[in-house]
LOKOL-636959 format. One record per residue: x, y, z of N, C-alpha, C, O, CB in turn; residue in one letter. Coordinates in steps of 0.1 Angstrom, whole numbers, plus 5000, padded with zeros to 4 digits. Atoms other than C-alpha are relative to their C-alpha. Glycine has a CB too. Example, Ala and Ser with C-alpha at 12.3 -4.5 7.8 and 13.67 -1.06 7.14 Angstrom:
<tornus>
500949885000512349555078500950125000501950125007499050005012A;499149895000513749895071499250115008499750225009500450054986S;
</tornus>
This chain:
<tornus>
498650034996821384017553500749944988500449854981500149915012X;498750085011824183937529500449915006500849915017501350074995X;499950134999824583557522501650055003502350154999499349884986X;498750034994827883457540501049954993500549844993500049925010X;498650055008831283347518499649815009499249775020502050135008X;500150184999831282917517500550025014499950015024501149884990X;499150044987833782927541499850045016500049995027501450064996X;500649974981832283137571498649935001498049895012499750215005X;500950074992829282977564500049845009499349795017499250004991X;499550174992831282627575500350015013499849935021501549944994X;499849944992832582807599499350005012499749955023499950084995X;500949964995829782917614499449935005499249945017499450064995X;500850134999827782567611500649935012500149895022500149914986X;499550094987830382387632500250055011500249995022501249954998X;499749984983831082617660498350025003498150065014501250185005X;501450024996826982607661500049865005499549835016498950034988X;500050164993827582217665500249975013499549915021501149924996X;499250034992830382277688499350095015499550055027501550034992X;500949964989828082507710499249905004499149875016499350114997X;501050104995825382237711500149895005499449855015499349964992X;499250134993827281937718500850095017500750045028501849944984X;499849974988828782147747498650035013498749995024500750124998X;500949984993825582247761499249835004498949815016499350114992X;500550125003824081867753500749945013500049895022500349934985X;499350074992826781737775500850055013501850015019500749954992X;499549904990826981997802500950055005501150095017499949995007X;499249954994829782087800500350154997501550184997500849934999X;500449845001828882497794498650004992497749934988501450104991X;501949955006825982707781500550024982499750064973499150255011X;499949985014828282687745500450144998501450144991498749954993X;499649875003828683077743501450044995501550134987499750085010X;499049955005832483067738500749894994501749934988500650075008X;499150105005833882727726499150024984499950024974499849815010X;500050005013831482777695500950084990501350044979499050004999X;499149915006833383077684501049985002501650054993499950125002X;499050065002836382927690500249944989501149964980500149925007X;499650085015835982697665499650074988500350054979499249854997X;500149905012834682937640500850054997501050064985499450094999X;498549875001837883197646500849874992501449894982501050095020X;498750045004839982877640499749954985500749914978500749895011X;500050045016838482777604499650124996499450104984499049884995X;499549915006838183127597499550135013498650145021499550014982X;499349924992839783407612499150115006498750165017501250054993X;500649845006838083707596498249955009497450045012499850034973X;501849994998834283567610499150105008497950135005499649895007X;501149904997833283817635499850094988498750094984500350085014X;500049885009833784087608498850014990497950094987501449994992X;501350055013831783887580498249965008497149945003500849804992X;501250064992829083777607499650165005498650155011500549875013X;500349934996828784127615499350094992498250144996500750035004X;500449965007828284307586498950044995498449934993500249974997X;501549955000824584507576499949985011499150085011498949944992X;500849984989823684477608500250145007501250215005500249895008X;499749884994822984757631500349945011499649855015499050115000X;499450034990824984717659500850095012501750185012500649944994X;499449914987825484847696501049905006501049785004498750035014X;498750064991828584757717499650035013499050145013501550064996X;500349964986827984767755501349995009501649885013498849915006X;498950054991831284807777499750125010499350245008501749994992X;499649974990831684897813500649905012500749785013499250055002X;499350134989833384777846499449905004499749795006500450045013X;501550114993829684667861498950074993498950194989499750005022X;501249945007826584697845499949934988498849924983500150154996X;499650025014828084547814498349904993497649924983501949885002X;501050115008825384237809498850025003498149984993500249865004X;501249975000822184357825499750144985498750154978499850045017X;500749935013822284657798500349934992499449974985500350134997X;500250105012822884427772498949975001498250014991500749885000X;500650065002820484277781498650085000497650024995500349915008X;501449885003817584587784500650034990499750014998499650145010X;499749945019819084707746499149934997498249984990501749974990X;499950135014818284367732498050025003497050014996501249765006X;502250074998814384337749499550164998498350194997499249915025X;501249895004813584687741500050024980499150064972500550195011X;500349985013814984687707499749844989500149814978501350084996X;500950115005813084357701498750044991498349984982499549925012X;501649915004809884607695500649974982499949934973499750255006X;499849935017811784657661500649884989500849924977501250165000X;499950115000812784317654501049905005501449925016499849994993X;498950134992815283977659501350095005502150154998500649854986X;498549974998818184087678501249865004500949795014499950125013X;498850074993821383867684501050075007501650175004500849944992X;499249944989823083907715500549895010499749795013499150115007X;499550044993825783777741499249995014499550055024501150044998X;500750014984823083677768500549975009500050015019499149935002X;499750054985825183527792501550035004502249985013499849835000X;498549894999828483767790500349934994499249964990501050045012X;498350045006830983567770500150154988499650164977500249794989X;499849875006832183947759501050024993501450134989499950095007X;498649965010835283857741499349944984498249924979501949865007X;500250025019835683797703498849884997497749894992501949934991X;500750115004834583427704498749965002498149874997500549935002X;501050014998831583517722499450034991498749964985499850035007X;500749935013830483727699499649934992498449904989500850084993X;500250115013831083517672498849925001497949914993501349894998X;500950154998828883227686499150105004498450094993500349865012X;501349905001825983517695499550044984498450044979500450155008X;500549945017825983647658499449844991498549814985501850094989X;500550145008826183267646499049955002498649904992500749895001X;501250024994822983187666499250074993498349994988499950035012X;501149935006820883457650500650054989500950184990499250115008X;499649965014822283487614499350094993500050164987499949904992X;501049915008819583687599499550125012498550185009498549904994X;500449894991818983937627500450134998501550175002500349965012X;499649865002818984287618500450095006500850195001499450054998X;499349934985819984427653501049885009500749765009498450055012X;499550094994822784297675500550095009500850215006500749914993X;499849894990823684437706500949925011500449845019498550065006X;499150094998826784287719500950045018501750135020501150024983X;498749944989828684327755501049964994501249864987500049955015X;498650005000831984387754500950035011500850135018500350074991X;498949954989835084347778500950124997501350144986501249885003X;499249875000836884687786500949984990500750044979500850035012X;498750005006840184587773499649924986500649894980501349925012X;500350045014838484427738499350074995499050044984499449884997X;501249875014836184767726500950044991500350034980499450185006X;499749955012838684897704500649904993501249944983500950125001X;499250145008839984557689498349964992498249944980501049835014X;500950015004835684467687499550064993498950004984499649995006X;500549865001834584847678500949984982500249994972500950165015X;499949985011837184807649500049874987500549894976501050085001X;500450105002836284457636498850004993498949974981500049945008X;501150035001832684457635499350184993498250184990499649925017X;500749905002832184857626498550055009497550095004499849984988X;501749974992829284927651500250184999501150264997499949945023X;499749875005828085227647499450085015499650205018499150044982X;500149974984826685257685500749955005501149845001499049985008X;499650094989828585207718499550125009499350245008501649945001X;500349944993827685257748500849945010501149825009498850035002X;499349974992829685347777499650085013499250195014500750054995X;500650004985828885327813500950075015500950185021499749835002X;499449944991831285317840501449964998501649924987499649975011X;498150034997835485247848500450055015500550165020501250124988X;499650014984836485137884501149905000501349844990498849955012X;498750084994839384937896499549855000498549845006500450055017X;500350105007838984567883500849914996501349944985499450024991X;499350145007840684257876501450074995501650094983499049924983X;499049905005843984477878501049934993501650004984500650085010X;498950065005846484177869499649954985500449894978500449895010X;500450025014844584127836499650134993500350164983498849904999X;500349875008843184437823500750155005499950245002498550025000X;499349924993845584687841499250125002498050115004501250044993X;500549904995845285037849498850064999498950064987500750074999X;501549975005841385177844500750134993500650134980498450045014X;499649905007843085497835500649964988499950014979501050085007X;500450055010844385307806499749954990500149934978500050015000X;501150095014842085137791498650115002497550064998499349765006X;500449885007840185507791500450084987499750134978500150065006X;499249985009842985607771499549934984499350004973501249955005X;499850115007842685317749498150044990497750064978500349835013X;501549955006838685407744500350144990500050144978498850055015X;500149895004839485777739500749964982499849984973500950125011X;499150045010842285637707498849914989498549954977501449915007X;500950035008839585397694499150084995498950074983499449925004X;501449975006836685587689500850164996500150224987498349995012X;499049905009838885877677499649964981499849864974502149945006X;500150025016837885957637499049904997499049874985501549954993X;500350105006835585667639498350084998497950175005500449855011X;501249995000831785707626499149935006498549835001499650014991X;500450064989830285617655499050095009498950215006501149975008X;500949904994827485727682499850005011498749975014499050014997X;499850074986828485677718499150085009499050215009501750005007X;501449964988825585687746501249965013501649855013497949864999X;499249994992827985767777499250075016498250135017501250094994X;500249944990827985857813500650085002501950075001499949955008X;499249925000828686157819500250065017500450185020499650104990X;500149984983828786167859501149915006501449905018498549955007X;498750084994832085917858500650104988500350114976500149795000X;499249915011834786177844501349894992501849924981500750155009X;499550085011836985897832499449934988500149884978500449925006X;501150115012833985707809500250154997501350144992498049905002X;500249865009833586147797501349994992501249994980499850175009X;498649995004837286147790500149884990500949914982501050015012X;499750105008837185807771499350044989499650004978499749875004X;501150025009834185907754500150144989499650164978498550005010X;500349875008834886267746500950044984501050164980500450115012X;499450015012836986187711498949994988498750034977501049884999X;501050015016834086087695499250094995498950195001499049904999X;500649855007832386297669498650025003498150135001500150004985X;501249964996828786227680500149985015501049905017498949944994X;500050044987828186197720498549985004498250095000500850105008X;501049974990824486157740500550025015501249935017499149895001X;499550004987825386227775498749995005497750045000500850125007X;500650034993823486077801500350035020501350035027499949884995X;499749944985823486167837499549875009498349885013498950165004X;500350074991823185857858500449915012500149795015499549984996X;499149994990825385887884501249905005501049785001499250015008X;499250054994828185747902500449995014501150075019500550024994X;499850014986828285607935501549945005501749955018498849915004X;499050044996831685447937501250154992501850174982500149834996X;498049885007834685767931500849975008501750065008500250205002X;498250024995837385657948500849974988502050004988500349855013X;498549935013839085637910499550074993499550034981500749904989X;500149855008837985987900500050135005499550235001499050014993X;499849844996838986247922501350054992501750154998500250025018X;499349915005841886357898499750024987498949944983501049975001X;500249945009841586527864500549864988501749824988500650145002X;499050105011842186247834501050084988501950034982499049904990X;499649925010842886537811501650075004502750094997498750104998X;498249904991845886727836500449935010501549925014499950195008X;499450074988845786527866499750085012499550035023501549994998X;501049924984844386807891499149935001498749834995499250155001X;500850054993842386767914498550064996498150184993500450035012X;501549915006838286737905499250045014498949995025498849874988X;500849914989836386947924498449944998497949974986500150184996X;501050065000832986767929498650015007498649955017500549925003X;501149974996829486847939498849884997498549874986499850144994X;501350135002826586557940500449954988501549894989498250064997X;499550085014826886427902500950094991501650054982498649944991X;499149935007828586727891501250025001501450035013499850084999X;498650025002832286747885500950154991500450214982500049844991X;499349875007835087037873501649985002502049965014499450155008X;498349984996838887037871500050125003499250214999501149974988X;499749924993840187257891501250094999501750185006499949945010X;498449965009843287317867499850014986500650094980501249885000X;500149985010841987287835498350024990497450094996500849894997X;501349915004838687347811499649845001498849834992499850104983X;501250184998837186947817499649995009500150025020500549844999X;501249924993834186967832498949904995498749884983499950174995X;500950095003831486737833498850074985498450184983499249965018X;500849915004829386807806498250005002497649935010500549994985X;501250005001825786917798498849884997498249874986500150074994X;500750185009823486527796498550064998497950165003499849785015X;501449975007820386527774499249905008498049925007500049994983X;500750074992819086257796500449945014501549905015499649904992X;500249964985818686237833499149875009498049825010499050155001X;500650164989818085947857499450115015500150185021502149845008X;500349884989816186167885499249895012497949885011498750164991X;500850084991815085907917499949884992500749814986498650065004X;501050135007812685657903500050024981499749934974498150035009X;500849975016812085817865501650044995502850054999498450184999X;498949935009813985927838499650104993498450114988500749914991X;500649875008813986247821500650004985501749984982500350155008X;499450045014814186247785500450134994500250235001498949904990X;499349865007815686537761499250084998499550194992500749984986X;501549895007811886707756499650015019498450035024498249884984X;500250004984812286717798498549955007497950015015500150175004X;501050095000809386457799500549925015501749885017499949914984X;499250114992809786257830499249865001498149855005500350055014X;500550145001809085897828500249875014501449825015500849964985X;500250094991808385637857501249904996501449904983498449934999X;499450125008810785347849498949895012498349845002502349975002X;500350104990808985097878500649824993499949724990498050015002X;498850095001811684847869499849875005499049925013501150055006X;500250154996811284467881501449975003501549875010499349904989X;498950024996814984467884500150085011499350185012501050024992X;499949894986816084627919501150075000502050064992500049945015X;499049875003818084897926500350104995499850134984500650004997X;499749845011819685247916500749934990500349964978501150155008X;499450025011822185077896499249974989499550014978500749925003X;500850085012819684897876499250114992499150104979498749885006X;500749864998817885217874500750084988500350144978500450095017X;498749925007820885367859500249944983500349974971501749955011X;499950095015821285097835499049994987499049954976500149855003X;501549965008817885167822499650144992499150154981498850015012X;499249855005818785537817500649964986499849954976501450075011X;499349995008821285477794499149914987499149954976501349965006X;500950065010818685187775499450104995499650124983498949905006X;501049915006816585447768500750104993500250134982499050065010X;499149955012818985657752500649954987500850014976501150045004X;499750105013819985387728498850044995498950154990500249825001X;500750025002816685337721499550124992498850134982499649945008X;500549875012816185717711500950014988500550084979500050175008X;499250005017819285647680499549944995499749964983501349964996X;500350145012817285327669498750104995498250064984499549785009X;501249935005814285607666498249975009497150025006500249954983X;500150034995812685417693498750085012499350125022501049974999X;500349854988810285657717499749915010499349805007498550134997X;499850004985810385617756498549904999498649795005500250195010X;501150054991806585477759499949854992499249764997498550114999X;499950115001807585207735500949905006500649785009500050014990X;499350054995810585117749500149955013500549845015500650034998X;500550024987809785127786499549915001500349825005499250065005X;500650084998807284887787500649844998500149745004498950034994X;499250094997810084627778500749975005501049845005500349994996X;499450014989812284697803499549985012500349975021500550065001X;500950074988809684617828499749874998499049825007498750065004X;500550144999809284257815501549925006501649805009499449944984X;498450064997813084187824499750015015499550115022501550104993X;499850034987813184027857501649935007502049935019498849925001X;498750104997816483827859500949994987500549964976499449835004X;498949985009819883877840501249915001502249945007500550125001X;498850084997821883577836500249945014501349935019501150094997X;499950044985820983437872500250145009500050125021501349905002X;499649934994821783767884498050035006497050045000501250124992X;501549924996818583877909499049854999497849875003499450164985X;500850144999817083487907500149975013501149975021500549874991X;500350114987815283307937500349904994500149904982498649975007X;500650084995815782987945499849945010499749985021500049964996X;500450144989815082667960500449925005500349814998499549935000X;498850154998817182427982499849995012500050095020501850004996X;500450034985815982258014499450055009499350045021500750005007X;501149914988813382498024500450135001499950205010500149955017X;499149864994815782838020500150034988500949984979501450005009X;499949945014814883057993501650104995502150195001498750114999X;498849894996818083207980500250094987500150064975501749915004X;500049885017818583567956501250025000501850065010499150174999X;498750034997821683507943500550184990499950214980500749814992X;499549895004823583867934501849984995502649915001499850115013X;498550015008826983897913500650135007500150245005500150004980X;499149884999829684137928501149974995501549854999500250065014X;498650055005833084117911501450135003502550114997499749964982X;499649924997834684417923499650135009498350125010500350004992X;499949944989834684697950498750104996498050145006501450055003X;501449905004831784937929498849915003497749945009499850064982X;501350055000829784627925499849985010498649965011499649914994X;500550094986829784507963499450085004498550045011500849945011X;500749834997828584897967498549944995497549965001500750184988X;501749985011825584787942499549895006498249895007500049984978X;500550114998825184447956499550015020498749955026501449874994X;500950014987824584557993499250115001498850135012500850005014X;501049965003822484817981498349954996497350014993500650054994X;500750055010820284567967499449915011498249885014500849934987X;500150124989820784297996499050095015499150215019502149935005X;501150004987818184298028500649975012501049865015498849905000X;498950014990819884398058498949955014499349975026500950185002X;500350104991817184178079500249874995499249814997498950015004X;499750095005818583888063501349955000502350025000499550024990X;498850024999821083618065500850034988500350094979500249865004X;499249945013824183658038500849874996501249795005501250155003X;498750095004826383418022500650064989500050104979499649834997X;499149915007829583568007501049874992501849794998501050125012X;498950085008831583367981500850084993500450184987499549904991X;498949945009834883467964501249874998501949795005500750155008X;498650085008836983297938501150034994500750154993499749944991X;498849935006840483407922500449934984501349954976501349975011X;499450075018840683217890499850064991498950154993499349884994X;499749895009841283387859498850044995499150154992500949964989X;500349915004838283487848499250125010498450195004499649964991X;499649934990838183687883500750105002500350215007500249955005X;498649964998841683807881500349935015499549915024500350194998X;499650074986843883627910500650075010501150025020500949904998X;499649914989844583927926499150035012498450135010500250104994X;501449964996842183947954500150155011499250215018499249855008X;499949874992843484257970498950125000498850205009501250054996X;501149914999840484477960499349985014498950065022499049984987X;500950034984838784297990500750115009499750155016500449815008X;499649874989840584578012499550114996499550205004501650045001X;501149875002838384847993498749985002497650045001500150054987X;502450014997834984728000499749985015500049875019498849804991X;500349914992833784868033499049895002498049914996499750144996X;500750124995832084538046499850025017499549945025500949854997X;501450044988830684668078499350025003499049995014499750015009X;501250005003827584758066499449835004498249805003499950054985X;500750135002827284378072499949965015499249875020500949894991X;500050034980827884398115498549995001497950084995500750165014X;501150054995824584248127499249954992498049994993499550065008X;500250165004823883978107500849934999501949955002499649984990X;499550095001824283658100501149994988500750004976499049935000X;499350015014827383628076501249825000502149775007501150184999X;499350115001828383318062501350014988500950084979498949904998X;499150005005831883288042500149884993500149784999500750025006X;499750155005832483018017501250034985501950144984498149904993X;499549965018834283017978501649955002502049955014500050214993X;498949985002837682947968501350035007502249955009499750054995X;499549864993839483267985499150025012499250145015500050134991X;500249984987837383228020500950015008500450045019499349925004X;499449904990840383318039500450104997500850185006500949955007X;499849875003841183588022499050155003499450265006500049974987X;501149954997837483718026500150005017499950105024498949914991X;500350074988837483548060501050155013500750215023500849784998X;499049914995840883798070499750125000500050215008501149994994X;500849845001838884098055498850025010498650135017499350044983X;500749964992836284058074500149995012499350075016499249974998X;499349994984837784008110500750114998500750175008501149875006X;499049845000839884328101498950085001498750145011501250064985X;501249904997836484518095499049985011498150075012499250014990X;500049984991835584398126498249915000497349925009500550155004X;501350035002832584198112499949815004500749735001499650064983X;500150164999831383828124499749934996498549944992499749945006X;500550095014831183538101500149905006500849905017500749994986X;499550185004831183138098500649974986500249984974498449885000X;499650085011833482988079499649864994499649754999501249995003X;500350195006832382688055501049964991501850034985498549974991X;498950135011834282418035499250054984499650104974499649745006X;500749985016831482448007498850125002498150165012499149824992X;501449965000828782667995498749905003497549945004499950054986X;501350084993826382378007499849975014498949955021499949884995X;500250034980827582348042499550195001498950215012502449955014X;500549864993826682768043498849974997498249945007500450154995X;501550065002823382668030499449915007498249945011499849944988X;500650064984822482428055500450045011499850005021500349875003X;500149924987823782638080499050085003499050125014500950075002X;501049885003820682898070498649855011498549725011499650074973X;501650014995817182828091499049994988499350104983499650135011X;501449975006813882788064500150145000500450215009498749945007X;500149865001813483098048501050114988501750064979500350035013X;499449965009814983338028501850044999502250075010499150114997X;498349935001819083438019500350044993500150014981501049955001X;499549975018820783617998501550015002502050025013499550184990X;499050085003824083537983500650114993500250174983499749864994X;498849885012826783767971501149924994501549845003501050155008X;499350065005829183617949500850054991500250134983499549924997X;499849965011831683677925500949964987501849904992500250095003X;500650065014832083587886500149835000499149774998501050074984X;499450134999833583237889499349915008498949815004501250015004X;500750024988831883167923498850014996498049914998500350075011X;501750035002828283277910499549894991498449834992499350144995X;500150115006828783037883499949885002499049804997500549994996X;500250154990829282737901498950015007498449905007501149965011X;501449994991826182837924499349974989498749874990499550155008X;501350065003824082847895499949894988498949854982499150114997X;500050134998825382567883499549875007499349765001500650005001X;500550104991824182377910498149985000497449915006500750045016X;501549955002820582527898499949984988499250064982499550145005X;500150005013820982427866500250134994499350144984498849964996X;499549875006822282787855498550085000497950104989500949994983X;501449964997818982927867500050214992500950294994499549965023X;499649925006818183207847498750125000498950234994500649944988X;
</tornus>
C-alpha cells in the first residue's frame, strides 16, 4: 500500500481516536463519528484511503449488509479485508472502515443507494455489485426509479465490473451502461415496483423470474450464474450446495451474488463456499438471545420487500414482537406500512411496541390482525411466556434492541 500524505495520515489517526473514545464511552460502535473527523481535517480522505486497493462496492434496497458481509469472509481466503461491518454506508463510514485496516489489500464497502455514484467516483472501485431497488425511505432517497437512473449515469464510461441481478429489471436497467456486466439470476420476490418497462414505460410481461417489455427490445437478460432452490449454479453449469447457516431464500440469494464476486477476485466456488457457511449472524441481524427466560431472534425489516423476507424467515408457531421507528435514519414517512400484507400474522401472538406503534397498531386492525399494544419493548417482552420469540424490527428500532444486548452481534 502507498504510505499516506502527513496530513491524511493525521487525519486518519484522530478519527481512529475519535471512533475509540466513542465506543469506550458507549456512546456508538464509532463507525461514523470517526470519519467525520477525518473528512473535516481533510476532505479528499476517502479517495487517498482508498487507493491500490481492490475494491467492491455493495448497494441495494435490502440485502445491502449481509452481502457485505459474505464478500469480506470469503475474500478473507485471499487476505486482510477492510469493511463497513455494521452498515454506516455513507462517505464517513467508509472512511472510518478503511482507517481501521490501513494496509488491507481488499475492501469491500456497503454503500447507500443514493451515495454509489458520488462513492463509485471517489474511491475508483473497480467492482460493484448490485442487488435489488424497492420503494424505501421515500422522503430521503426519492423515487427508486431515480436513483436507477442515477446508477445507469454513474457507471456509464466507467472501468468497472458490476455483478447484478438480473431478475429485478430496474437493478438490469441501472446496471446495463456498464461495459462489463455478470448477471446473476436470483430472483425477486417483491414486484410491485417493476411491472412497467424502465427503458419505455410499457408494460413488463412476466413469467417466474423471467421478464420482457412488451413495447420495446429490454428483456431480462441471459445470467451466467443461477440461484436454483438450495444450490447455486455456476457459469461451467456445476451446481453447488450453499447449506448456509444464515436462513432464508433471501440469504440464499445474497450468497449467489458472493460467489460471483468471488469468481472476478479469481476465487473458485469450493474455496469460497466453505466461508459463507461460517457466517452465522450479520450485525445482530438473525442473533438469539437472552432475557428472563425468553429466547429472542431478533430480524431487521425496514421496508415493505424486507417484511416479505423477514416473515419468510420468522416461525409461524411462534409469538412476534413488531417494532417501528420514524426517525431519520428510517425516513419519517411511515406510509409504506400500508404495503406490507401483515395477515400472514392472524393466529398468533402479536405484540406491538417502537416509536410509531400506533401507526403499526392502525395497520394492523385494518388487516384485520390482533395485537397488544405496549409502552416499551420490555413490557412486550414480559408479556412473552419462557421460551422462544422473534422480533421484527426496523433500522432505528433494531438498534435500540440490541443495544439493550450490548449490540449483540
Amino acid at each position: 500500500m502507498t504510505q499516506l500524505p502527513l496530513r491524511a495520515q493525521l487525519a486518519s489517526a484522530l478519527g481512529r481516536t475519535a471512533a475509540t473514545l466513542s465506543r469506550v464511552t458507549g456512546r456508538g460502535d464509532g463507525s461514523v463519528i470517526g470519519g467525520r473527523v477525518g473528512l473535516i481535517l481533510e476532505p479528499d480522505l476517502l479517495r487517498k484511503l482508498a487507493a491500490d486497493r481492490k475494491l467492491v462496492l455493495v448497494s441495494a434496497t435490502n440485502g445491502k449488509t449481509t452481502t457485505t458481509r459474505l464478500i469480506t469472509s470469503e475474500l478473507q481466503e485471499l487476505g486482510e479485508v477492510a469493511t463497513n461491518a455494521f452498515g454506516a454506508n455513507m462517505p464517513a463510514g467508509h472512511v472510518s472502515a478503511l482507517s481501521q485496516a490501513k494496509q488491507a489489500p481488499f475492501a469491500v464497502l456497503e454503500v447507500d443507494e443514493k451515495y454509489l455514484p458520488e462513492v463509485l467516483d471517489t474511491t475508483g472501485a473497480t467492482v460493484i455489485c448490485l442487488m435489488n431497488l424497492s420503494r424505501d425511505q421515500m422522503d430521503r432517497a426519492a423515487e427508486i426509479w431515480l436513483l436507477a437512473q442515477k446508477w445507469r449515469r454513474a457507471l456509464a464510461g466507467k472501468d468497472v465490473h458490476v455483478v447484478a441481478n438480473c431478475d429485478d429489471p430496474l437493478v438490469t436497467w441501472g446496471a446495463s451502461t456498464a461495459t462489463r456486466v455478470t448477471w446473476v439470476s436470483c430472483g425477486q420476490p417483491w414486484k410491485e415496483d417493476s411491472w412497467c418497462c424502465p427503458e419505455c414505460g410499457g408494460p413488463l410481461d412476466r413469467k417466474g423470474d423471467d421478464w420482457a417489455c412488451r413495447e420495446c427490445t429490454f428483456r431480462r437478460p441471459e445470467p451466467t450464474w443461477v440461484l436454483d432452490d438450495d444450490a447455486v449454479i455456476d457459469p461451467r453449469r456445476q451446481r453447488w450446495v450453499l447449506d448456509l447457516r444464515l436462513p432464508g431464500r433471501a440469504n440464499r440469494a445474497n450468497a449467489a451474488v458472493a460467489l460471483a464476486v468471488a469468481g472476478l477476485f479469481g476465487l473458485p466456488v469450493e474455496r469460497a463456499l466453505p466461508r459463507l457457511r461460517e457466517v452465522t449472524s450479520v450485525a445482530g441481524r438473525y442473533t438469539m438471545v437472552e432475557k428472563d427466560g425468553r429466547s429472542l431472534r431478533l430480524l431487521l425489516a425496514k421496508n415493505p420487500a424486507g417484511w416479505l423476507e423477514a416473515f419468510e424467515v420468522s416461525d409461524p408457531a411462534l409469538p412476534i414482537i413488531l417494532s417501528v421507528n420514524a426517525q431519520g435514519p428510517d425516513g419519517r414517512d411511515t406510509s409504506w406500512l400500508w404495503d406490507v400484507d401483515y395477515r400472514i400474522l392472524v393466529g398468533r401472538p402479536v405484540y406491538v411496541t417502537g416509536e410509531r406503534r400506533l401507526d403499526l397498531a392502525l395497520r394492523l386492525d385494518v388487516a384485520g390482525v390482533p395485537f397488544q399494544l405496549c409502552e416499551t419493548f420490555g413490557d412486550a417482552v414480559a408479556g412473552q411466556a419462557p421460551g422462544r420469540v422473534d422480533v421484527i424490527a426496523n433500522y432505528t428500532a433494531f438498534q435500540q434492541i440490541r443495544a439493550e444486548f450490548g449490540r449483540a452481534v
